[in-house]
FITORBA-754033 format. One record per residue: z, x, y of N, C-alpha, C in turn; residue number from 1; residue in one letter. Coordinates in steps of 0.2 Angstrom, whole numbers, plus 5000, padded with zeros to 4 digits. Layout:
REM FITORBA-754033
  n_c3  n_c1  n_c2  ca_c3  ca_c1  ca_c2  c_c3  c_c1  c_c2    k  r
     Z     X     Y      Z      X      Y     Z     X     Y  NUM  A
...
//
This chain:
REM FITORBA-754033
  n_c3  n_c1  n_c2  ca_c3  ca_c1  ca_c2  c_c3  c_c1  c_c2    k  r
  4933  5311  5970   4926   5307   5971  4926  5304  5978    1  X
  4930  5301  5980   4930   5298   5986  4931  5303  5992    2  X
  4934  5310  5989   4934   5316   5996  4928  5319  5997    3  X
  4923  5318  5991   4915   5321   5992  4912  5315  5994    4  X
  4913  5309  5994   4907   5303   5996  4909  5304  6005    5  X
  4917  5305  6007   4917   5305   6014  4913  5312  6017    6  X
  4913  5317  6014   4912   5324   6014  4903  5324  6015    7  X
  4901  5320  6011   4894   5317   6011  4891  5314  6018    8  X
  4898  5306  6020   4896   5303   6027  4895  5308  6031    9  X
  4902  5314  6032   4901   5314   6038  4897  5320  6038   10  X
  4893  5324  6034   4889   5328   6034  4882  5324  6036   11  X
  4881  5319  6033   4873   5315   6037  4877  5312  6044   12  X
  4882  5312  6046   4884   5309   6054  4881  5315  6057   13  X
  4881  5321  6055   4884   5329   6061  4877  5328  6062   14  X
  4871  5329  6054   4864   5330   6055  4862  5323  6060   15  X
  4863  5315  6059   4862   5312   6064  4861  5314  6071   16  X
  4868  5316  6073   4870   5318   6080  4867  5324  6083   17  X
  4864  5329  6078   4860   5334   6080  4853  5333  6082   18  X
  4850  5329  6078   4843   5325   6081  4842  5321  6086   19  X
  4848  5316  6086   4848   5312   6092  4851  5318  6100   20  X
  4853  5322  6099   4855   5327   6103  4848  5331  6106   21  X
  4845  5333  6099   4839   5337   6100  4833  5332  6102   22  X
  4834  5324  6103   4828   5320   6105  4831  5319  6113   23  X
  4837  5319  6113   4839   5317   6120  4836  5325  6125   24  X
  4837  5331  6121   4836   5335   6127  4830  5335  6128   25  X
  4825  5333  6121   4819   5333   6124  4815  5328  6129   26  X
  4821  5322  6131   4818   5316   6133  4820  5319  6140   27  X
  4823  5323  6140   4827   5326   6148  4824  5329  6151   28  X
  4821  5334  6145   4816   5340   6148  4807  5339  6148   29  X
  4806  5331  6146   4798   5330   6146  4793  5334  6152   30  X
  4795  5331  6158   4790   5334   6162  4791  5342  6163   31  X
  4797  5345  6160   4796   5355   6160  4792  5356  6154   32  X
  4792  5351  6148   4788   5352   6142  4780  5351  6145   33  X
  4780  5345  6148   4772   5346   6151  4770  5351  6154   34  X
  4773  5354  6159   4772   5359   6163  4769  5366  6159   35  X
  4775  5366  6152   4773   5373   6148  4767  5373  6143   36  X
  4767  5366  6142   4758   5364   6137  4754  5370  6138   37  X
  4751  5368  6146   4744   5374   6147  4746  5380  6147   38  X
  4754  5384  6147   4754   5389   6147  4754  5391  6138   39  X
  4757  5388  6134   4757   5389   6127  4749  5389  6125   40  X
  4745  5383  6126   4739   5382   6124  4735  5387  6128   41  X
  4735  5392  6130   4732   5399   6134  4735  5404  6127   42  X
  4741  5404  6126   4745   5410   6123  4742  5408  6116   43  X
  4740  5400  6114   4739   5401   6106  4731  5401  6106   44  X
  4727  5400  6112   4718   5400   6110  4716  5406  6110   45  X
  4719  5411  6117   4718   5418   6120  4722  5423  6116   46  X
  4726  5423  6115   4729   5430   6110  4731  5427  6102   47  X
  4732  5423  6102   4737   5422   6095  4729  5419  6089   48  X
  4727  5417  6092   4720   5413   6086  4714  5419  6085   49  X
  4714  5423  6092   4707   5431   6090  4713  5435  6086   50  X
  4720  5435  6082   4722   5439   6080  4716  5438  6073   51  X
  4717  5433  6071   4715   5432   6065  4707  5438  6063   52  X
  4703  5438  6069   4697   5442   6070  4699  5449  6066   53  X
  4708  5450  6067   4707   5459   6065  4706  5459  6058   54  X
  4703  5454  6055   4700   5456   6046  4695  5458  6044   55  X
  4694  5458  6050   4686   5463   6050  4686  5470  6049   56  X
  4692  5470  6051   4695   5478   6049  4693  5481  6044   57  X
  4696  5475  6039   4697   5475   6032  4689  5475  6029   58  X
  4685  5475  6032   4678   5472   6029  4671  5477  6031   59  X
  4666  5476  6029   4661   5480   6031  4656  5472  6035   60  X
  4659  5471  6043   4657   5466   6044  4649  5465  6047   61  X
  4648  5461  6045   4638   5459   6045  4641  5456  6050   62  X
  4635  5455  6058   4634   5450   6061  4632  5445  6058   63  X
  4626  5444  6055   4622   5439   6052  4627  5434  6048   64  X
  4633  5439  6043   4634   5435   6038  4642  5433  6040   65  X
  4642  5432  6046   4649   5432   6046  4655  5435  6044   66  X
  4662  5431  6046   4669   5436   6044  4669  5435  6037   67  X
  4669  5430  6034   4673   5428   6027  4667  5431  6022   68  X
  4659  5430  6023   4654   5432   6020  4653  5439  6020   69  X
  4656  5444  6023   4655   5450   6025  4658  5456  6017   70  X
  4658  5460  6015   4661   5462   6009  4668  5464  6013   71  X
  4673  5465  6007   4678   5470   6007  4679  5475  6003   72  X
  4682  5479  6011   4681   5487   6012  4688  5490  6009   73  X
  4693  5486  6010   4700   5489   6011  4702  5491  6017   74  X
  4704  5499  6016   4706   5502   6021  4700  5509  6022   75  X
  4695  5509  6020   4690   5513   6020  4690  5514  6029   76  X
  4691  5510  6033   4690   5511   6042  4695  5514  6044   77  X
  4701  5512  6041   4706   5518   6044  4707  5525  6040   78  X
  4705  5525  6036   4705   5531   6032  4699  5535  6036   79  X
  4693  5532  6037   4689   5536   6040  4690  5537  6048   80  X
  4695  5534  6051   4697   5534   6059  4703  5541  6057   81  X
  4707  5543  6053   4712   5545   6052  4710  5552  6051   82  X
  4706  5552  6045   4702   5559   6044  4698  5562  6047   83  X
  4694  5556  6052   4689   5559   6057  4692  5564  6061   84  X
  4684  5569  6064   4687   5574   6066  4688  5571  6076   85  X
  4688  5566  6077   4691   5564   6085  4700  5560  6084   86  X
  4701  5560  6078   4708   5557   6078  4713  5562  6083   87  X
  4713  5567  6081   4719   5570   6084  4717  5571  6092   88  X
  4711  5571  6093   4710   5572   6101  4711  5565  6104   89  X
  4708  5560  6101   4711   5555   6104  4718  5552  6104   90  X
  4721  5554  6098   4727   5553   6101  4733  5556  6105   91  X
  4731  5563  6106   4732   5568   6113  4730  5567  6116   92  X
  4724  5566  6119   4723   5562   6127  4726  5555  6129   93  X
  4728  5553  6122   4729   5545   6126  4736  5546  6126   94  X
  4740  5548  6122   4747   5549   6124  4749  5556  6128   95  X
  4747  5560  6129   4747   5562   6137  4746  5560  6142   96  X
  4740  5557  6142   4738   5553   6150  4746  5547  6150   97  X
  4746  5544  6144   4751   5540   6144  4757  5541  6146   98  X
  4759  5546  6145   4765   5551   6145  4767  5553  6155   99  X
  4760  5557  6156   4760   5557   6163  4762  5552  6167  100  X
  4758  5548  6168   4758   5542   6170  4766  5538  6168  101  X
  4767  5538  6165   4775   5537   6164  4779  5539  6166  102  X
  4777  5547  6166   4785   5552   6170  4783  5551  6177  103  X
  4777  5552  6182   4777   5552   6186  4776  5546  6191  104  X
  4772  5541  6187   4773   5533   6189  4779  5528  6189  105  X
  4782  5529  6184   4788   5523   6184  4794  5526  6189  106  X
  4795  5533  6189   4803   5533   6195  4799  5533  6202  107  X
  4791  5533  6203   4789   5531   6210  4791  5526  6214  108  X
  4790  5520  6211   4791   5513   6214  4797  5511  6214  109  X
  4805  5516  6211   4811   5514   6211  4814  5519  6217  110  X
  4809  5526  6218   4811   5530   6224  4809  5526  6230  111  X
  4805  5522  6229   4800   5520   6235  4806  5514  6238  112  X
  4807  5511  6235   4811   5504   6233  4818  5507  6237  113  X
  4822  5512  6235   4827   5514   6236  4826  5517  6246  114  X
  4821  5518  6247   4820   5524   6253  4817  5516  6256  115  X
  4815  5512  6256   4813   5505   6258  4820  5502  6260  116  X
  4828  5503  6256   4833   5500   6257  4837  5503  6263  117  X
  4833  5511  6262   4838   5514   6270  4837  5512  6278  118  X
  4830  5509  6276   4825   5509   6283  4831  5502  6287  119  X
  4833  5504  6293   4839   5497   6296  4833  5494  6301  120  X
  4827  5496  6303   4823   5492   6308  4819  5488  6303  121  X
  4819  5480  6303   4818   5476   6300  4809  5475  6301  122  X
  4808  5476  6308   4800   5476   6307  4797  5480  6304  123  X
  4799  5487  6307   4795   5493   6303  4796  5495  6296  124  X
  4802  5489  6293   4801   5493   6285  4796  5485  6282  125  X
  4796  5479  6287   4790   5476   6283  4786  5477  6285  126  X
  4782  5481  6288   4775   5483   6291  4773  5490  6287  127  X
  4780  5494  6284   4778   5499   6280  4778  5495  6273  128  X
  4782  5490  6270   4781   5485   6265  4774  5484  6265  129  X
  4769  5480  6269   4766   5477   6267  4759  5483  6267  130  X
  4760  5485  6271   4754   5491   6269  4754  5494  6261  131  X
  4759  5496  6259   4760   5499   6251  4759  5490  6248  132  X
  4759  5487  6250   4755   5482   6242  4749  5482  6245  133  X
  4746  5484  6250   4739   5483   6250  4734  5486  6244  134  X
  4735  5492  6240   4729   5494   6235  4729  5491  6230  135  X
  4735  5487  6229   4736   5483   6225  4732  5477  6224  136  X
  4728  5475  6230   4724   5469   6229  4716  5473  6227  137  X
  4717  5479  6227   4708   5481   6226  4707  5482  6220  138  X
  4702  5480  6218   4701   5481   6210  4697  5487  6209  139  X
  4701  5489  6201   4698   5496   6199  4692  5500  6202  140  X
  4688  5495  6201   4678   5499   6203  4680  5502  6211  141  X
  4684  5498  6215   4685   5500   6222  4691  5506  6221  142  X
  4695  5507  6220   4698   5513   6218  4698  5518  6215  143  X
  4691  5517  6210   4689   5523   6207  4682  5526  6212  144  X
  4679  5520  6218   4675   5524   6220  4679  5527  6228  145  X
  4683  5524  6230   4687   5528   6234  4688  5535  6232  146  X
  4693  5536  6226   4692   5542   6224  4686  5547  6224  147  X
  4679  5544  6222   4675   5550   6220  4672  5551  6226  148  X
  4672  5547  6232   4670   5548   6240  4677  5555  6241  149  X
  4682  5551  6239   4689   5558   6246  4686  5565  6239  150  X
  4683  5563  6236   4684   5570   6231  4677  5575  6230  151  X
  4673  5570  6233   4665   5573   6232  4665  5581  6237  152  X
  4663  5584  6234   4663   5593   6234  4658  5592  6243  153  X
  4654  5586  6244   4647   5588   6249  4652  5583  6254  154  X
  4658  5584  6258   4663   5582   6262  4666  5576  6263  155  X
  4669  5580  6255   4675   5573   6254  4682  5575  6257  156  X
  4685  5570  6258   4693   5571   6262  4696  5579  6259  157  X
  4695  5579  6253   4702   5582   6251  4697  5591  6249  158  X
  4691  5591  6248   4687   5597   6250  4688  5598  6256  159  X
  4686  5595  6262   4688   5597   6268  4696  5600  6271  160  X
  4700  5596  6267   4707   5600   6270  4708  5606  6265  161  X
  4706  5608  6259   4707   5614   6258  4705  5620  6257  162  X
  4695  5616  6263   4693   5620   6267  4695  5626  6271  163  X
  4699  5621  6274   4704   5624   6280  4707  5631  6278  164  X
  4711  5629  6270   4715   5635   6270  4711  5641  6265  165  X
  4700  5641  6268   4699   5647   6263  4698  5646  6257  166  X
  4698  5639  6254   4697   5638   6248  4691  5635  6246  167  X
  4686  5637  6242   4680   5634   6242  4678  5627  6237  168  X
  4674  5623  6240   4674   5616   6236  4673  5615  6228  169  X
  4676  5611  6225   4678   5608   6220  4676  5604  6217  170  X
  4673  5603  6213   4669   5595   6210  4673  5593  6206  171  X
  4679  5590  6209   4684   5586   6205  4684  5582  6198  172  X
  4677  5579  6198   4675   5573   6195  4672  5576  6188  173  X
  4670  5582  6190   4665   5584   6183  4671  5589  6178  174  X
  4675  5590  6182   4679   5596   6177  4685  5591  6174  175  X
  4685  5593  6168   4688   5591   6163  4698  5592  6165  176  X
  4699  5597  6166   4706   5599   6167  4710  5593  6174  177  X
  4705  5593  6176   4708   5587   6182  4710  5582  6182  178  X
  4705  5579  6177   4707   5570   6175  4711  5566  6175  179  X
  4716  5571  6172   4723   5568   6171  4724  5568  6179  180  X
  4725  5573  6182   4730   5571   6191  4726  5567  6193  181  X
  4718  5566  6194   4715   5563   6196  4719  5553  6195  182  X
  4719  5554  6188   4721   5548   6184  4726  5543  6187  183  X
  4731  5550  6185   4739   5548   6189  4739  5546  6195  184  X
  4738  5549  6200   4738   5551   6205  4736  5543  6209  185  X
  4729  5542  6207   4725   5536   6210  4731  5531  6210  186  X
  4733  5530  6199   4736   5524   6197  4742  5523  6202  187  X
  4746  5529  6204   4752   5529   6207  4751  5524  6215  188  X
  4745  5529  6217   4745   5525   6224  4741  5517  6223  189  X
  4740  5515  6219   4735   5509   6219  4744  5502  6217  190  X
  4747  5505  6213   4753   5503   6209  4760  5502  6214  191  X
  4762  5507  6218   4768   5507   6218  4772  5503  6223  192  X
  4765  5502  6227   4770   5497   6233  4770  5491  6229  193  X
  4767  5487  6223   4768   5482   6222  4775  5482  6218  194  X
  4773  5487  6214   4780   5488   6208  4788  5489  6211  195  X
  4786  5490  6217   4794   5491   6223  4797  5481  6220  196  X
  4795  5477  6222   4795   5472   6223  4801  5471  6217  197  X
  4801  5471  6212   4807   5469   6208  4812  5471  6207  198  X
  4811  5479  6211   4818   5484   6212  4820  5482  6219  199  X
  4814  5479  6225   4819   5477   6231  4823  5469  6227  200  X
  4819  5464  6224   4825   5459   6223  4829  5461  6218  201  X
  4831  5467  6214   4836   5469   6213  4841  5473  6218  202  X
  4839  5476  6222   4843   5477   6227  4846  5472  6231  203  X
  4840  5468  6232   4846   5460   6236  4851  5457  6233  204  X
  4853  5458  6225   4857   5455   6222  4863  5460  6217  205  X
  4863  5464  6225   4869   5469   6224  4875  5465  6229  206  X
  4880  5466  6228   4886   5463   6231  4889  5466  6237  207  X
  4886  5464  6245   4887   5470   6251  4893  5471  6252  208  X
  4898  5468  6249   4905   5471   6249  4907  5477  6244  209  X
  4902  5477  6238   4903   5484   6235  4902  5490  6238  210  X
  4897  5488  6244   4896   5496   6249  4902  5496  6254  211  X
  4903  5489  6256   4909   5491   6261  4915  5495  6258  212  X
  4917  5493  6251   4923   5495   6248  4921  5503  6247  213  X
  4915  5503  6244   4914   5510   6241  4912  5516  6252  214  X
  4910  5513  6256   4911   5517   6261  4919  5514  6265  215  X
  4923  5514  6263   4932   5513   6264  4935  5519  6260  216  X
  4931  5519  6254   4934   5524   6250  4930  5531  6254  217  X
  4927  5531  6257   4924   5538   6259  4918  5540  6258  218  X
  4914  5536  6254   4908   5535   6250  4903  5538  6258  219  X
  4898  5543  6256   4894   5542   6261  4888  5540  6259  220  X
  4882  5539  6263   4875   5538   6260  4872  5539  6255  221  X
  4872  5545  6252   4871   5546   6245  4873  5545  6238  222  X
  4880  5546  6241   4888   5541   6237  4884  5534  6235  223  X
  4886  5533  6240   4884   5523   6240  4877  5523  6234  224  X
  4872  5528  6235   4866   5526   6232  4867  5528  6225  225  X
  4870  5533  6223   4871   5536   6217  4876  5531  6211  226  X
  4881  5529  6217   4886   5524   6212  4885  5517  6215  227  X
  4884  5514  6219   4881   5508   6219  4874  5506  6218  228  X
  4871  5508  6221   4863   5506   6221  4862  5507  6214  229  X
  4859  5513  6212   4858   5514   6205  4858  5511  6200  230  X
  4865  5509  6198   4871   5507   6192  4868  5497  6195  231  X
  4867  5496  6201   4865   5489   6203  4860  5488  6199  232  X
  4854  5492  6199   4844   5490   6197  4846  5493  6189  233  X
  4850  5496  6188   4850   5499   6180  4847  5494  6176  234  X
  4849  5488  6176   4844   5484   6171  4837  5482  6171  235  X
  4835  5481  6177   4830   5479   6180  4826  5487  6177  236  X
  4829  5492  6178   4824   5498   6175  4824  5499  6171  237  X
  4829  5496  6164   4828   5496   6158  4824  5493  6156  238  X
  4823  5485  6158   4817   5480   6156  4810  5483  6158  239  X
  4809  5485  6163   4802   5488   6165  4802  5495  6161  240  X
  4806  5499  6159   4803   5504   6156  4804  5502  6148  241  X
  4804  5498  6147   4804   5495   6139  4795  5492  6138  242  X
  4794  5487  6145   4787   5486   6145  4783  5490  6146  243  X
  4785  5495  6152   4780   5500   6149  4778  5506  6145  244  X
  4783  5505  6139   4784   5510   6134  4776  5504  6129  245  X
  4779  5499  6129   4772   5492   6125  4765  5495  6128  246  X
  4764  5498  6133   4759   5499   6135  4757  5506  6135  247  X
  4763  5511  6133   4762   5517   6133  4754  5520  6128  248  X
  4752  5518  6123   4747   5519   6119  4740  5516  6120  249  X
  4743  5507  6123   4736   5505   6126  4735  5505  6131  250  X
  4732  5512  6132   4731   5512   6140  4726  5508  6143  251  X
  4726  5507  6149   4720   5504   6153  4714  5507  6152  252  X
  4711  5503  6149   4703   5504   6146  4698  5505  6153  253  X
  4697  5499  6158   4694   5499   6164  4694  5507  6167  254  X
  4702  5508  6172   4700   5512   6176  4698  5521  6171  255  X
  4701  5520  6165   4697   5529   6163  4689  5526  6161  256  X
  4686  5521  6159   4680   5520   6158  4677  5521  6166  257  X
  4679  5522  6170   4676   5522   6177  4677  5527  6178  258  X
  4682  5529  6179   4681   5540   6180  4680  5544  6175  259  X
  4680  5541  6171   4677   5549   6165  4670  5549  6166  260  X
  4668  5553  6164   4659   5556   6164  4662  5562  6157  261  X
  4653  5562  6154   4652   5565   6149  4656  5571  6148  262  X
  4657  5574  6155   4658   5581   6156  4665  5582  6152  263  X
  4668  5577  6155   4677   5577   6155  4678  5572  6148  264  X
  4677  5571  6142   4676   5572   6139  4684  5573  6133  265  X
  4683  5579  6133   4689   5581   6132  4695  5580  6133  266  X
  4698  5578  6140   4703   5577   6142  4702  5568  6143  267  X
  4698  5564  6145   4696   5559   6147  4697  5555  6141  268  X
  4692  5556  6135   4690   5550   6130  4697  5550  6126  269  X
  4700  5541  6128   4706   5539   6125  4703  5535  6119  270  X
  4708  5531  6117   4708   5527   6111  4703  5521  6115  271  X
  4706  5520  6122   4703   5510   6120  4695  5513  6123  272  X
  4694  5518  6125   4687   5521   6126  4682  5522  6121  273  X
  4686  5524  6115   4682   5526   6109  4681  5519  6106  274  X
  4685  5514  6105   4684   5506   6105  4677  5504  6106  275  X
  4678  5505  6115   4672   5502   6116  4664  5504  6113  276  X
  4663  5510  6114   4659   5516   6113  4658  5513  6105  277  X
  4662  5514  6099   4661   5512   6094  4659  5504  6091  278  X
  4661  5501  6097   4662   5493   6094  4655  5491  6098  279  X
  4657  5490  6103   4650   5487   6108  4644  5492  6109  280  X
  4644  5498  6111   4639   5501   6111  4637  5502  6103  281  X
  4639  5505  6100   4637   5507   6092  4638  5502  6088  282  X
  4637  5495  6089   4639   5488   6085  4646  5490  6078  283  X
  4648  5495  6077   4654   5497   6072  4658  5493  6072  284  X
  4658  5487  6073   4663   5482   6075  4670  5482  6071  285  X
  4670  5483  6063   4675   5483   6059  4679  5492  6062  286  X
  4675  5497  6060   4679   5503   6064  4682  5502  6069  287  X
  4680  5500  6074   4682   5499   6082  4690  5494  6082  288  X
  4689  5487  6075   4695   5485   6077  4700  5486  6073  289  X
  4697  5491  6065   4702   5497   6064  4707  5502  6069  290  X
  4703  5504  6072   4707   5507   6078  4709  5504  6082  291  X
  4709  5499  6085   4711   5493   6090  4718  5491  6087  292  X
  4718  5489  6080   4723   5485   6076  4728  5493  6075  293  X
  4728  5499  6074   4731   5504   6077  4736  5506  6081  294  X
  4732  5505  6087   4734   5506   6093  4740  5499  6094  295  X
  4738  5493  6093   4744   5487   6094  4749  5490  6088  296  X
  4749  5492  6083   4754   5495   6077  4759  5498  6082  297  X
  4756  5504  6083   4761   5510   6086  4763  5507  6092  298  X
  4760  5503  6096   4762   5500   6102  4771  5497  6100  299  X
  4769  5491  6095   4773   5487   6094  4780  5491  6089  300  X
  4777  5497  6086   4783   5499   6084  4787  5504  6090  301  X
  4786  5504  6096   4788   5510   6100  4793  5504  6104  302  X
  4789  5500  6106   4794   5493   6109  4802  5493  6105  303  X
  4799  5492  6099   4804   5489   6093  4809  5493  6093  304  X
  4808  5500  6093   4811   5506   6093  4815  5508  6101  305  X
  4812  5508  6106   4816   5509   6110  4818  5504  6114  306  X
  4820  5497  6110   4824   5491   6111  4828  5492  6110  307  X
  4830  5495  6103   4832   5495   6100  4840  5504  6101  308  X
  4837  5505  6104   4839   5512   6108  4842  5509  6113  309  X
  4838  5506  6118   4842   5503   6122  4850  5498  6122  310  X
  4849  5495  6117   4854   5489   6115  4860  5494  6112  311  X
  4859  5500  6107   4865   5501   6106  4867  5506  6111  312  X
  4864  5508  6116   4869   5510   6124  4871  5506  6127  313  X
  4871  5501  6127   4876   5493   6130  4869  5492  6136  314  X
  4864  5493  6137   4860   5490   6142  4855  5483  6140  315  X
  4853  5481  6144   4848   5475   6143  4842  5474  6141  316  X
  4841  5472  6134   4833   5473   6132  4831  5467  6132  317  X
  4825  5469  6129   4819   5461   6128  4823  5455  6123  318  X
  4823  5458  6120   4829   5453   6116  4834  5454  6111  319  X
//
């Protein structure tokens, strides 16, 4: 009786000492909790409270009558998003563009990053730095209309040079088959100088005695990149291709809503395009965030799934 009454004290001491633990780190870290207030109160009024909005999904929803007054539908919006006959085209153009855009964007910025590390004159590789983040300050509307100027068939840059070799002009913009290079191609160069930026501070925090040891062993140029450098940023390129595997399905709505025209159609209309088109132009609002609430599903199982890949190859994931 007396070994369960002490068994009792000193289990309310441990709980005491863990509160008073847990009030002290708070008392330590007050002004970094202020600091995170405005960021949390952003994360719970702008994402976390309009989830609640995806119930409309479920509903045939009335402006007039609001969300809760609205009837319920079930799943009648995704069954008719599933059966429709735009499903399967939509979900082939958007994960193809996806797809592209991933194979050929994400090792850009790690090649770019890597050939940034060989350059020894410190001026000209920050003067060739600072130019490549420049598209990066331009916003979509300006990079989409750059494009349809160097592309315009009546003497745009890239008509004129394949002038040269005999080749008659092309109206890039109307034909369907293009879209996609058109796509990639802009994203890559608007994208890549900035994306360098987290594989150069990966590279600074490589150990410059590992190249010394590894060029004593005989290591040449390509050595050193192959088995130092690479094996260095390997984490850094796991995280990033983990984020943008999360993004793989929701692609950017802005820039294809700016290049696509009716023509391109086919190749062009993604998922977050069909959105719009059914939600805002066509007021379908319960459809549109049937499909919306879709798109975050398979987003977030793709994440889940290739963390998870990640972690049992011994590499570093989101958590």
């Amino acid at each position: 009786m007396e070994m369960k009454t002490n068994s009792k004290i000193d289990e309310y001491q441990t709980t005491l000492n863990k509160k008073s633990s847990l009030l002290n780190r708070f008392a330590k870290s007050k002004y970094l909790l202020l600091l995170f207030v405005p960021c949390f109160l952003y994360f719970i009024v702008f994402k976390y409270l309009p989830m609640f909005g995806m119930v409309i999904s479920f509903k045939d929803y009335n402006l007039f009558q609001g969300i809760w007054a609205s009837e319920w539908v079930g799943l009648d919006h995704y069954i008719m998003f599933f059966t429709g006959p735009d499903f399967y085209r939509l979900l082939k153009n958007t994960l193809l563009l996806s797809f592209y855009n991933l194979l050929f964007g994400f090792p850009a910025p790690i090649i770019l990053a890597l050939l940034f590390n060989e350059i020894r004159v410190k001026l000209f590789k920050r003067f060739v730095q600072s130019v490549s983040y420049l598209p990066h300050f331009l916003s979509n509307v300006v990079v989409i209309s750059m494009a349809v100027m160097f592309l315009s068939p009546n003497g745009g840059l890239v008509n004129q040079l394949i002038g040269y070799f005999g080749i008659d002009s092309i109206n890039f913009i109307v034909h369907a088959e293009w879209f996609r290079t058109i796509y990639v191609t802009s994203d890559i160069w608007q994208t890549v100088g900035w994306s360098t930026i987290i594989y150069l501070a990966a590279l600074a925090g490589i150990n410059p005695q590992t190249y010394e040891a590894a060029e004593i062993d005989g290591a040449n140029r390509w050595q050193q990149t192959l088995h130092v450098t690479i094996p260095g940023i390997l984490p850094a390129m796991v995280i990033l291709f983990l984020l943008n595997i999360g993004n793989l399905i929701e692609l950017g709505f802005e820039k294809v809503y700016l290049l696509q025209t009716p023509l391109t159609y086919e190749t062009s209309d993604v998922l977050a395009t069909h959105v719009y088109r059914m939600g805002l132009v066509n007021g379908n609002y319960s459809y549109a965030a049937a499909v919306d609430f879709f798109t975050s599903v398979v987003s977030l199982i793709l994440v889940v799934a290739f963390n998870y890949l990640a972690r049992r190859t011994g590499q570093n994931t989101l958590w």
